[in-house]
Kinemage of the C-alpha trace (Angstrom):
@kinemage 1
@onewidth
@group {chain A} dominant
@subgroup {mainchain}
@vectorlist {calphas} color= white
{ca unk a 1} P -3.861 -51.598 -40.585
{ca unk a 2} L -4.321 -49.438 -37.194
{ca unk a 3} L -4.680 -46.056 -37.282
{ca unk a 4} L -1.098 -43.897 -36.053
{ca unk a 5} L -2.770 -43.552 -32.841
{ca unk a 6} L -3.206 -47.416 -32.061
{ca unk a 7} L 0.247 -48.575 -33.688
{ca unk a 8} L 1.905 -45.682 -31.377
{ca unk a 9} L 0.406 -47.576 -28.390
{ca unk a 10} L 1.460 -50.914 -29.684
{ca unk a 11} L 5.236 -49.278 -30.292
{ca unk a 12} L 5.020 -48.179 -26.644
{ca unk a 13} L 4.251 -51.445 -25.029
{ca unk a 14} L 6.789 -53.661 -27.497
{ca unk a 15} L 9.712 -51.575 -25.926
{ca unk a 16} L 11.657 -52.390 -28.660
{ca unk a 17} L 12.835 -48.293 -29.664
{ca unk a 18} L 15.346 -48.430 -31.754
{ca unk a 19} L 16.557 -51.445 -31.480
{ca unk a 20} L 14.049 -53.713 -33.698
{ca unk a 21} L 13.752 -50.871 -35.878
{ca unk a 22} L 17.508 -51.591 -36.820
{ca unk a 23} L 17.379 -55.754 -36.626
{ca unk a 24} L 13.808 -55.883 -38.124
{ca unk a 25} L 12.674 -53.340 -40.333
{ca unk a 26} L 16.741 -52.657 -41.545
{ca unk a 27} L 16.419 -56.108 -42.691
{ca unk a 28} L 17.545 -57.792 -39.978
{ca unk a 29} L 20.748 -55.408 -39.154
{ca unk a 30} L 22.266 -55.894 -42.989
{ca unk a 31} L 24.527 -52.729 -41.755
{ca unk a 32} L 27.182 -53.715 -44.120
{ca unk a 33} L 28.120 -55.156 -47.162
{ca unk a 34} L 30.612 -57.414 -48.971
{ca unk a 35} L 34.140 -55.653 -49.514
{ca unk a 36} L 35.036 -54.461 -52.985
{ca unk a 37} L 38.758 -54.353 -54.168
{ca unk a 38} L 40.164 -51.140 -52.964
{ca unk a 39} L 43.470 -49.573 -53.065
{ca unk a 40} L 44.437 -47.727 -50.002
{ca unk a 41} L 44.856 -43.980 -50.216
{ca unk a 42} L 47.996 -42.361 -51.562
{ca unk a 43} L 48.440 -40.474 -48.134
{ca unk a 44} L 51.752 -40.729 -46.004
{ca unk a 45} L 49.406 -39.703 -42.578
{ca unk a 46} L 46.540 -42.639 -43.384
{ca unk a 47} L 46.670 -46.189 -43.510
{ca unk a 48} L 44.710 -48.875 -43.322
{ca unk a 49} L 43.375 -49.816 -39.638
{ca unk a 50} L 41.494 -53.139 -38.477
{ca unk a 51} L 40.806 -54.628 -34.944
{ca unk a 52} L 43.819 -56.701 -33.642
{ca unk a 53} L 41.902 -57.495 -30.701
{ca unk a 54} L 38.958 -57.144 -28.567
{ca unk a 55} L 37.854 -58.397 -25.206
{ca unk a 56} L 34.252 -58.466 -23.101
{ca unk a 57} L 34.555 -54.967 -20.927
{ca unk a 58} L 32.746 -56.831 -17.813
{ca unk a 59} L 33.215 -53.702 -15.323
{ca unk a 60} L 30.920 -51.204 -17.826
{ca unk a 61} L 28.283 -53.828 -18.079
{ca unk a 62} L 28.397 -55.002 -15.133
{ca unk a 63} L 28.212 -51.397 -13.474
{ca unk a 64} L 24.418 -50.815 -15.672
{ca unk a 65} L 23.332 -54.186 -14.718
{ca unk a 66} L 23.930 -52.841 -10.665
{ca unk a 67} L 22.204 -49.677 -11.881
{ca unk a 68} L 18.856 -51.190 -13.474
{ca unk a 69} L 18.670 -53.756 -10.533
{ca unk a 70} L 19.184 -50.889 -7.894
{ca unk a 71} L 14.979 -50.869 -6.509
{ca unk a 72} L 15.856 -47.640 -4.140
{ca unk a 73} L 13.994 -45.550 -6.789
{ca unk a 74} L 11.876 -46.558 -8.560
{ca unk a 75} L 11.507 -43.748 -11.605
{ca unk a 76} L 15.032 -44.357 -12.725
{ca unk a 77} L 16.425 -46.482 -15.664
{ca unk a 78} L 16.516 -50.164 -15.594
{ca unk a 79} L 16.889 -50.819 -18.703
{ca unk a 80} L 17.626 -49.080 -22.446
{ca unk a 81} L 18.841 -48.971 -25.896
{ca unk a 82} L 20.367 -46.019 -28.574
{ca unk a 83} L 23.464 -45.610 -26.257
{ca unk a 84} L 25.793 -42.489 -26.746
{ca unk a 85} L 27.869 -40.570 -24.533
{ca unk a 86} L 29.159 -37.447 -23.924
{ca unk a 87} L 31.901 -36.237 -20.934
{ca unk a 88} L 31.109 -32.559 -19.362
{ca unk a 89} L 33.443 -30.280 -18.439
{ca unk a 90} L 33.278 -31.126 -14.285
{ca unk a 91} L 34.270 -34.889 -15.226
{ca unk a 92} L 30.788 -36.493 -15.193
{ca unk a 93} L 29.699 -38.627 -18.349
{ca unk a 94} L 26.344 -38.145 -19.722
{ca unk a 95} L 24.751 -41.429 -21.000
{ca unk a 96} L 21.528 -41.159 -23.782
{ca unk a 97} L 19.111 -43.488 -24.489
{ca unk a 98} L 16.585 -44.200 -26.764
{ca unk a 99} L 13.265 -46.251 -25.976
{ca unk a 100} L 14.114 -46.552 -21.861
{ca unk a 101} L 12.066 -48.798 -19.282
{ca unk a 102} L 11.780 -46.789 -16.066
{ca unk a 103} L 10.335 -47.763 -12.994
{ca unk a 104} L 11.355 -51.032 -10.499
{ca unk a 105} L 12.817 -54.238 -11.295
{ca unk a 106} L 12.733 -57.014 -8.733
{ca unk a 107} L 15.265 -60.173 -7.923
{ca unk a 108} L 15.423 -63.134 -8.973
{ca unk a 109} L 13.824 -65.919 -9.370
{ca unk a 110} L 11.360 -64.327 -11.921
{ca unk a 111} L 7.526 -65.469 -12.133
{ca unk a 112} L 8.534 -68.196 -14.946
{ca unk a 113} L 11.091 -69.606 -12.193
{ca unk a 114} L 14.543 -68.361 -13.728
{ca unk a 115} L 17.493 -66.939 -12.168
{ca unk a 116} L 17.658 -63.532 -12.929
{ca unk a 117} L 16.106 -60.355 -12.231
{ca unk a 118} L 12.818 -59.132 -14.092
{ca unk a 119} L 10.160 -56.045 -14.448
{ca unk a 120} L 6.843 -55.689 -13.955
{ca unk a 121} L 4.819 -55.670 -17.077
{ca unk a 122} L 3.152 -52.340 -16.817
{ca unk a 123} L 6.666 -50.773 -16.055
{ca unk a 124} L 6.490 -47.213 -17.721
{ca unk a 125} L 7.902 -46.836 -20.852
{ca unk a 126} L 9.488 -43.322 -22.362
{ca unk a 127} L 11.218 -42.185 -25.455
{ca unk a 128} L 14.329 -40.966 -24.160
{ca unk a 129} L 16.303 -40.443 -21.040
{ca unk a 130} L 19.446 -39.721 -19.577
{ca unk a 131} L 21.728 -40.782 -17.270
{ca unk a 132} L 24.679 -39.262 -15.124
{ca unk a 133} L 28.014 -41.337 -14.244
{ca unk a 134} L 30.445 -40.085 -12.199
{ca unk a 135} L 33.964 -41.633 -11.397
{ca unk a 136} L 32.699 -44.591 -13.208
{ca unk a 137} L 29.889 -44.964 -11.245
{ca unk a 138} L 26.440 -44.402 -12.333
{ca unk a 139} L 24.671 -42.169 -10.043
{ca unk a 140} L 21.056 -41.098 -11.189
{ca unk a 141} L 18.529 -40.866 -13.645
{ca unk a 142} L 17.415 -37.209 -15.183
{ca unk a 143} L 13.571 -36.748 -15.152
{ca unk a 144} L 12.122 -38.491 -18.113
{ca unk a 145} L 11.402 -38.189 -20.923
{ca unk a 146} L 13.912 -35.299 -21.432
{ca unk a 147} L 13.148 -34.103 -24.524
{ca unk a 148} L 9.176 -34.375 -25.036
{ca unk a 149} L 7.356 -35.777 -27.989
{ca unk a 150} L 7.454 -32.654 -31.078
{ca unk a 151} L 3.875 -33.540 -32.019
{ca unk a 152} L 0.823 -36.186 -31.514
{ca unk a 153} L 2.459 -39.207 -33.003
{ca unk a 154} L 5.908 -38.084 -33.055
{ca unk a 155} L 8.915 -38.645 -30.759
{ca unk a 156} L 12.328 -38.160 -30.285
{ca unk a 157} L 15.679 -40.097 -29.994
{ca unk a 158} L 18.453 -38.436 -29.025
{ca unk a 159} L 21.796 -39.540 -30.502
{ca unk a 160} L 25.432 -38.582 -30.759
{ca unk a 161} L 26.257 -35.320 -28.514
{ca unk a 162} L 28.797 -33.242 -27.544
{ca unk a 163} L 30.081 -30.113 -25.150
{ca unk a 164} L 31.165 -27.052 -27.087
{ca unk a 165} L 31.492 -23.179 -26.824
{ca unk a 166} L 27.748 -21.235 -26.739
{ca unk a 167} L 28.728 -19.835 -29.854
{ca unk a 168} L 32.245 -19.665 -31.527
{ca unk a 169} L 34.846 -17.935 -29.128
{ca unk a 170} L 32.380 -18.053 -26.473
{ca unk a 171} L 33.828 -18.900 -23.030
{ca unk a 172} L 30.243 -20.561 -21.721
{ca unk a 173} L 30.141 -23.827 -22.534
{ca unk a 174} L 26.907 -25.969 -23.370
{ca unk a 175} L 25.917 -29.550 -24.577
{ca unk a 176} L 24.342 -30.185 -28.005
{ca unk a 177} L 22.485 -32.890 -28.635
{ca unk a 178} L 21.326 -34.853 -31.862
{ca unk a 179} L 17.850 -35.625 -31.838
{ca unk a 180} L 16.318 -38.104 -34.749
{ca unk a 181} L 12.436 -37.293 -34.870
{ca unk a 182} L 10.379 -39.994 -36.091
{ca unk a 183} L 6.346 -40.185 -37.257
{ca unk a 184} L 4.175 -43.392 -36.125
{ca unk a 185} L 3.622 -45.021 -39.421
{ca unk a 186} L 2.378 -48.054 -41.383
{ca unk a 187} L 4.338 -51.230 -42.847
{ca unk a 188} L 7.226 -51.275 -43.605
{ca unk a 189} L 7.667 -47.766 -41.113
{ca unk a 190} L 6.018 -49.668 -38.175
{ca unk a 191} L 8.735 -48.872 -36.266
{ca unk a 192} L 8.807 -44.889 -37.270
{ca unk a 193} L 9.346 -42.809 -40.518
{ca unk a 194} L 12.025 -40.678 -40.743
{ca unk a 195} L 11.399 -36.960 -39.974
{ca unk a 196} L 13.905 -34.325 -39.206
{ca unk a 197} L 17.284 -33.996 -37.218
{ca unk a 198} L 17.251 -31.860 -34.506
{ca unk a 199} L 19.565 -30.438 -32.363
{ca unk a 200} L 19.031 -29.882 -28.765
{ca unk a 201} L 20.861 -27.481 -26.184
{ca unk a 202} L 21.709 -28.477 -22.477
{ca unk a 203} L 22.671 -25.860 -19.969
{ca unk a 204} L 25.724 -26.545 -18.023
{ca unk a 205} L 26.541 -27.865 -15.267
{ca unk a 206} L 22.741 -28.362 -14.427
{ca unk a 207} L 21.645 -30.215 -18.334
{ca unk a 208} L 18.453 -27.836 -18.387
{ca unk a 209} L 16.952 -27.743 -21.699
{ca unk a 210} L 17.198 -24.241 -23.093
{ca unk a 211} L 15.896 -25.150 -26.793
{ca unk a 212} L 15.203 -27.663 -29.639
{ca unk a 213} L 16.198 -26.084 -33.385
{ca unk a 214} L 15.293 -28.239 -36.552
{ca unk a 215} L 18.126 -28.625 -38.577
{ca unk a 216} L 17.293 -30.796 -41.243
{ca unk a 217} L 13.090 -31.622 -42.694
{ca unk a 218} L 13.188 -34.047 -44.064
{ca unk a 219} L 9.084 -34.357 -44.613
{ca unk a 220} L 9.168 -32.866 -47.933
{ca unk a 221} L 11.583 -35.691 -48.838
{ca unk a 222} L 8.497 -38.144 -50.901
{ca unk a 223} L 10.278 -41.500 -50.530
{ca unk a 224} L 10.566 -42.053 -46.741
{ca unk a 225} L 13.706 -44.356 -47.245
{ca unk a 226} L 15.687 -41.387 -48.939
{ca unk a 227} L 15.146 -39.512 -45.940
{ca unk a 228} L 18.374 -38.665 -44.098
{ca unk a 229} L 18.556 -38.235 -40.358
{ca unk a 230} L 22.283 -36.991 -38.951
{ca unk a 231} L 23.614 -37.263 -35.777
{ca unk a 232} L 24.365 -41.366 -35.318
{ca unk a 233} L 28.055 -40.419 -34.576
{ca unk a 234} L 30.278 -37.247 -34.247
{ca unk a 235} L 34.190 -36.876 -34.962
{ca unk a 236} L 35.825 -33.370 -34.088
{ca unk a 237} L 39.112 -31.963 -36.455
{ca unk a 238} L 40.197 -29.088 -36.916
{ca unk a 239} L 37.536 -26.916 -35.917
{ca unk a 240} L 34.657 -28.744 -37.334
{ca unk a 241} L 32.136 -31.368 -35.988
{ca unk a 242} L 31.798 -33.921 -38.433
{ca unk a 243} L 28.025 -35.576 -38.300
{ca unk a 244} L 27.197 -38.853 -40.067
{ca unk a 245} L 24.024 -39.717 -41.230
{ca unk a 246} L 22.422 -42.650 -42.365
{ca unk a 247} L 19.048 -43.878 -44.424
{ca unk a 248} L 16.433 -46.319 -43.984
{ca unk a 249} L 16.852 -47.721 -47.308
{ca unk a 250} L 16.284 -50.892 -45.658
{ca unk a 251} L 12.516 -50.511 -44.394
{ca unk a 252} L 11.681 -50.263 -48.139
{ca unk a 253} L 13.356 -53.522 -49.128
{ca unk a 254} L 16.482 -51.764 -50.915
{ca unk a 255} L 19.098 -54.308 -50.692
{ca unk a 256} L 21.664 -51.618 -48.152
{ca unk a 257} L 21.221 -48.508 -46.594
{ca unk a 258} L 23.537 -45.090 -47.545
{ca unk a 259} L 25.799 -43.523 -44.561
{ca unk a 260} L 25.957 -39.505 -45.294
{ca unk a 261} L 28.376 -37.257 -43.511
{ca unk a 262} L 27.634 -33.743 -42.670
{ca unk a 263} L 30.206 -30.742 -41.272
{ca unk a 264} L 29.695 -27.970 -38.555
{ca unk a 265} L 31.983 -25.166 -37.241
{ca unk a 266} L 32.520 -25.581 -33.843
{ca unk a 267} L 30.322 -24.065 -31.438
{ca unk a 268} L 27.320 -24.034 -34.427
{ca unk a 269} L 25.638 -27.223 -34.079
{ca unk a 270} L 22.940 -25.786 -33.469
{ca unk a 271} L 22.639 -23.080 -36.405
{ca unk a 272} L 21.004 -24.498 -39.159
{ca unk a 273} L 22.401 -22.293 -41.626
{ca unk a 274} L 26.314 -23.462 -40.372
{ca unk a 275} L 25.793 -26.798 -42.009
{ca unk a 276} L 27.533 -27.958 -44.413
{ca unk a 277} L 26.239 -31.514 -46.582
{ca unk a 278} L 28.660 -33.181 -48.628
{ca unk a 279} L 27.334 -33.361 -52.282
{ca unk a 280} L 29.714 -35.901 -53.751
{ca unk a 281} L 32.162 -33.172 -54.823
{ca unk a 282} L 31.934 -30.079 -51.997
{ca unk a 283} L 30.503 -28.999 -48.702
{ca unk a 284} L 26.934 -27.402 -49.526
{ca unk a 285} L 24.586 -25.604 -47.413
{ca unk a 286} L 21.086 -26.521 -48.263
{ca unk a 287} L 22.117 -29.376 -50.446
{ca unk a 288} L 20.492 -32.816 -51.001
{ca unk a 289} L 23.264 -34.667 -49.199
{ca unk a 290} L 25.134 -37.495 -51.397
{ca unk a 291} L 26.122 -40.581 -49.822
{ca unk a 292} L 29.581 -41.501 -48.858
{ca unk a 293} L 28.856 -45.221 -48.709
{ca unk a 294} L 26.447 -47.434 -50.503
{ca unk a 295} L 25.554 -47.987 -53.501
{ca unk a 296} L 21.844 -49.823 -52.925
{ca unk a 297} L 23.142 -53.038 -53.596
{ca unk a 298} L 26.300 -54.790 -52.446
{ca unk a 299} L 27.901 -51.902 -50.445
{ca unk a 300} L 26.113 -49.384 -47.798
{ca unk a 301} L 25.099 -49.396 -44.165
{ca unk a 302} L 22.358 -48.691 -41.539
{ca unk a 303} L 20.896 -45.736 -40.066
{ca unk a 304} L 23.014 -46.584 -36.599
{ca unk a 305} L 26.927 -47.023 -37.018
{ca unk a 306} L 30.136 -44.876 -35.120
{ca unk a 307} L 32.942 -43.368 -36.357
{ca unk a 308} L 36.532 -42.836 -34.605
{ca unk a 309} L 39.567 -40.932 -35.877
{ca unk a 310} L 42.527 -43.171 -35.032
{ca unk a 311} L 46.221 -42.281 -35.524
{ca unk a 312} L 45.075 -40.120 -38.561
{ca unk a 313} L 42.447 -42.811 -40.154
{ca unk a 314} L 38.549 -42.704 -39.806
{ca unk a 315} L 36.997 -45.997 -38.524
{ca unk a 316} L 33.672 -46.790 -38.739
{ca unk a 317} L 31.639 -49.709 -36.687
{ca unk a 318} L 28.575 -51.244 -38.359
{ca unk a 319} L 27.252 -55.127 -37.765
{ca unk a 320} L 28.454 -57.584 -40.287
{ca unk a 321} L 26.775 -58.784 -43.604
{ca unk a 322} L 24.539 -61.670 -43.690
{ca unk a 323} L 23.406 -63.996 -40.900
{ca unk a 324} L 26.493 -62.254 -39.462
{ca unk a 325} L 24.675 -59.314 -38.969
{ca unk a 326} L 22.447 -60.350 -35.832
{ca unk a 327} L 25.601 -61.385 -33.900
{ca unk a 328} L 29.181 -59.736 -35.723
{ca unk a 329} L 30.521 -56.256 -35.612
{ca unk a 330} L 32.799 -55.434 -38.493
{ca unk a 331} L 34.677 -51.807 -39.163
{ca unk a 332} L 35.400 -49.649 -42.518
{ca unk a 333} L 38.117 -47.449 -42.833
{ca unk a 334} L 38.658 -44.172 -44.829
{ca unk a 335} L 41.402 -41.371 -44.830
{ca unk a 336} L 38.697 -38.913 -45.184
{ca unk a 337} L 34.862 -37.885 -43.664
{ca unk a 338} L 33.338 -38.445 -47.339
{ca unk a 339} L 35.650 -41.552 -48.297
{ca unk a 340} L 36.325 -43.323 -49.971
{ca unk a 341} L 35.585 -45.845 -47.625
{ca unk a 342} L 37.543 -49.491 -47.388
{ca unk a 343} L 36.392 -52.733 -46.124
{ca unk a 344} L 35.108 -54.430 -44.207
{ca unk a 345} L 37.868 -55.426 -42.434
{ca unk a 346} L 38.181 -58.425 -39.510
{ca unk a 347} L 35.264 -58.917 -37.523
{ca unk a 348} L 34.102 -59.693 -34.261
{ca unk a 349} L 31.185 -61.624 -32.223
{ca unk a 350} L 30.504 -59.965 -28.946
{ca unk a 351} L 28.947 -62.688 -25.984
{ca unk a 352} L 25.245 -62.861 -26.291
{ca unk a 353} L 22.960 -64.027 -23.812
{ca unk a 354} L 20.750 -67.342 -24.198
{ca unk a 355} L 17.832 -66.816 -26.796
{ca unk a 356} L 16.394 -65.351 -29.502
{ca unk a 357} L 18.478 -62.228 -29.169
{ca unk a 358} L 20.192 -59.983 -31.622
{ca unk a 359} L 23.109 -57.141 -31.270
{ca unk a 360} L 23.065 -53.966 -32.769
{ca unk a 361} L 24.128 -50.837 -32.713
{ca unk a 362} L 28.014 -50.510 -31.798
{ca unk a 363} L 28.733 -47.257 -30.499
{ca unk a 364} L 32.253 -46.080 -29.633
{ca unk a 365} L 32.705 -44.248 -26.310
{ca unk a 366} L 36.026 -42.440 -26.883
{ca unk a 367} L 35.439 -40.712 -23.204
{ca unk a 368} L 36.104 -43.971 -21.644
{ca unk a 369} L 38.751 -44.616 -23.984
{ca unk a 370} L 42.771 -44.347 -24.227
{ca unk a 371} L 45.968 -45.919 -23.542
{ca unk a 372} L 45.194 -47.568 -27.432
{ca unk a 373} L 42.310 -48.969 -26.067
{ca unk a 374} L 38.490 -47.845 -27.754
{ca unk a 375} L 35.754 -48.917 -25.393
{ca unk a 376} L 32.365 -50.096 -27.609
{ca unk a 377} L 29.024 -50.338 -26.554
{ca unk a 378} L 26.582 -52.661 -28.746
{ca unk a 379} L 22.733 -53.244 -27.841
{ca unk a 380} L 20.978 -56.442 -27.397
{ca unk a 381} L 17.316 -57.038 -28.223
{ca unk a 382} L 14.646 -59.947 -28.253
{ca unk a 383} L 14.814 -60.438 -31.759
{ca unk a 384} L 11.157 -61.371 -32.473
{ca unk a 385} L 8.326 -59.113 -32.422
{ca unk a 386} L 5.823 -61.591 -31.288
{ca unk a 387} L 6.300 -61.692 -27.579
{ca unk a 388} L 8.629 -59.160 -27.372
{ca unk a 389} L 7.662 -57.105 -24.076
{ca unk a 390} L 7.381 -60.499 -22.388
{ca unk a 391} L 10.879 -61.321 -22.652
{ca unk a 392} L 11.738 -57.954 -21.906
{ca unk a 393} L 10.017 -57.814 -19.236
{ca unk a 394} L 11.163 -61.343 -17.749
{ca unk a 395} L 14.864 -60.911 -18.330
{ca unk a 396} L 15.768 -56.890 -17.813
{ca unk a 397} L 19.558 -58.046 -19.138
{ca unk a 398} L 18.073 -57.958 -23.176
{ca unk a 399} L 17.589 -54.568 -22.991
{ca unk a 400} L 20.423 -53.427 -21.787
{ca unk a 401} L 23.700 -52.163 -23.017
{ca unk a 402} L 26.495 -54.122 -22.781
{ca unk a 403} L 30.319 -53.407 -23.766
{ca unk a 404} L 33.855 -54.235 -25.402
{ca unk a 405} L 37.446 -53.049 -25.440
{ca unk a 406} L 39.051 -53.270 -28.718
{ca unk a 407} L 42.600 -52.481 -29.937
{ca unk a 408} L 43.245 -51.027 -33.604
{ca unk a 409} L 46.376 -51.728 -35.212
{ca unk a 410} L 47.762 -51.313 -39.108
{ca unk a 411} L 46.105 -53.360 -41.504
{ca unk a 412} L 48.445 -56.396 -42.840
């Protein structure tokens, strides 16, 4: 096997961030698993809630399609997966990414003679970056990467985010972000072992980063797929931040994965000592969390999923069981955080382009979102590693984001 330093290199010029880490090592995006017989929740505000339809959101991707293809910079984003967002106080949404390809792309045809735009091969590649939108709009790129690599061998991804008070009752307002911090490993952790969750804070209105805290080590942790990273997805109630978690079960061959939810006061995200784990019966500080989903076997999900509150019920988004998995997006639901969770319930197969090509993970935008309509994002990939940064790099739309607009309605 290479040593870290040589598989980090390879990691960098694959460009496949967290994307392949979730179709291939996760076992080919087995996010969820077969439904068991559940009896809804004796609870007059909950019921059960399921997509009654969805439809291709063409504006959103076609708006970061203009945005990668746009050559009048040429240190900006063309092209990215891991995609969260966050809306700041002045209006402006803040889009993260994972694994992001910088630099220019050019127009079509491409060198193999196909119609549609491509990227040099030696087009930089970083570990995270950020983007601003305003009025629907995407506008520019912040410098990247924007949070730098922890260690030799290490990096960052940031995940789920969100704008709250300095510290509880404060007036100044900041952004926290998740970070997942990953270490270059062997098979099956080609693709990164599990490290810590961070969380990161962002000054406002200029998104300067003030600091990085580690919430969560998980090095001590022996078995790298019982390590728990938080921060896939965020749902606010009440006064807390709930944070959901996930496992890589998978990379280790364990038949499913184990989601894990997590709660914060507001305006603490970033105080280690404010978190709370669920331990299967309470909220813990310092606890070994216990999951709220999976059992290793027939039920449980991947380390990338989202979570919604609708009309009193919790949703969660995770790709379908099976085959299903590389191309269907099915939903739980649950009355509370920590469950139990029911489902899956009706699923969905977002377009794909031509290919080899996978989708993974769906991530709701409830910024963009209202009117009864929940905007979701879901990333496509080349879905083989052999060969990978070619395709990438000849067709700049599989690494892109692209989007849906569902509707949620009562279970029947």
């Amino acid at each position: 096997m290479p040593d870290d330093a040589e598989t980090a290199r390879a990691r960098q010029r694959t460009g496949t961030g967290i994307g392949l880490l979730l179709v291939l090592v996760l076992g080919a995006a087995l996010l969820i698993a077969l439904p068991e017989d559940e009896s809804p929740d004796d609870d007059a505000t909950c019921r059960a809630r399921t997509v009654a339809s969805w439809r291709a959101d063409d504006g959103l991707t076609a708006e970061f399609a203009r945005y990668g293809d746009d050559a009048t910079r040429t240190d900006d984003w063309t092209g990215g997966d891991g995609t969260h967002s966050v809306r700041l106080p002045d209006g402006r949404v803040l889009w993260l990414f994972s694994d992001t390809y910088l630099g220019r792309v050019y127009g079509p045809p491409n060198p193999a003679g196909e119609s549609h735009a491509w990227r040099d091969a030696t087009a930089p590649l970083v570990r995270n970056s950020a983007v601003l939108m305003r009025d629907g709009r995407l506008e520019t790129t912040l410098p990247a990467p924007l949070f730098a690599d922890p260690a030799p061998n290490q990096w960052r991804w940031p995940v789920a985010a969100r704008v709250e008070p300095r510290s509880p009752g404060s007036s100044e307002q900041v952004v926290r972000v998740l970070l997942w911090v990953r270490t270059a490993g062997q098979a099956p952790w080609i693709y990164g072992v599990p490290t810590a969750t961070e969380v990161a804070t962002l000054s406002l209105p200029d998104l300067r980063l003030e600091s990085v805290v580690k919430v969560l080590d998980q090095q001590l942790v022996p078995d790298p797929s019982r390590r728990v990273l938080f921060g896939t997805t965020l749902v606010e109630e009440d006064g807390w931040t709930y944070v959901f978690g996930g496992d890589d079960g998978q990379a280790a061959s364990r038949p499913a994965s184990h989601a894990y939810v997590a709660r914060v006061p507001e305006g603490r995200l970033g105080d280690p000592a404010a978190w709370r784990y669920w331990t299967g019966s309470a909220w813990a500080a310092g606890a070994r969390p216990r999951p709220v989903l999976g059992d290793g076997q027939r039920r449980g999900v991947g380390s990338a999923f989202s979570v919604v509150r609708d009309d009193g019920t919790y949703v969660l988004f995770t790709m379908a069981a099976g085959a299903k998995g590389l191309t269907t997006v099915a939903s739980y639901w649950a009355c509370s955080p920590a469950g139990p969770w029911h489902g899956p319930a009706k699923e969905f197969s977002p377009s794909l382009p031509q290919g080899q090509v996978a989708a993974y993970n769906p991530q709701a935008h409830p910024v963009l979102s209202g009117g009864g309509r929940l905007v979701l994002s879901y990333d496509v990939n080349w879905l083989e590693t052999t060969g990978a940064a070619a395709q990438l790099s000849r067709n700049v739309s599989l690494y892109r984001p692209r989007f849906v607009t569902l509707r949620l309605a009562p279970a029947r």
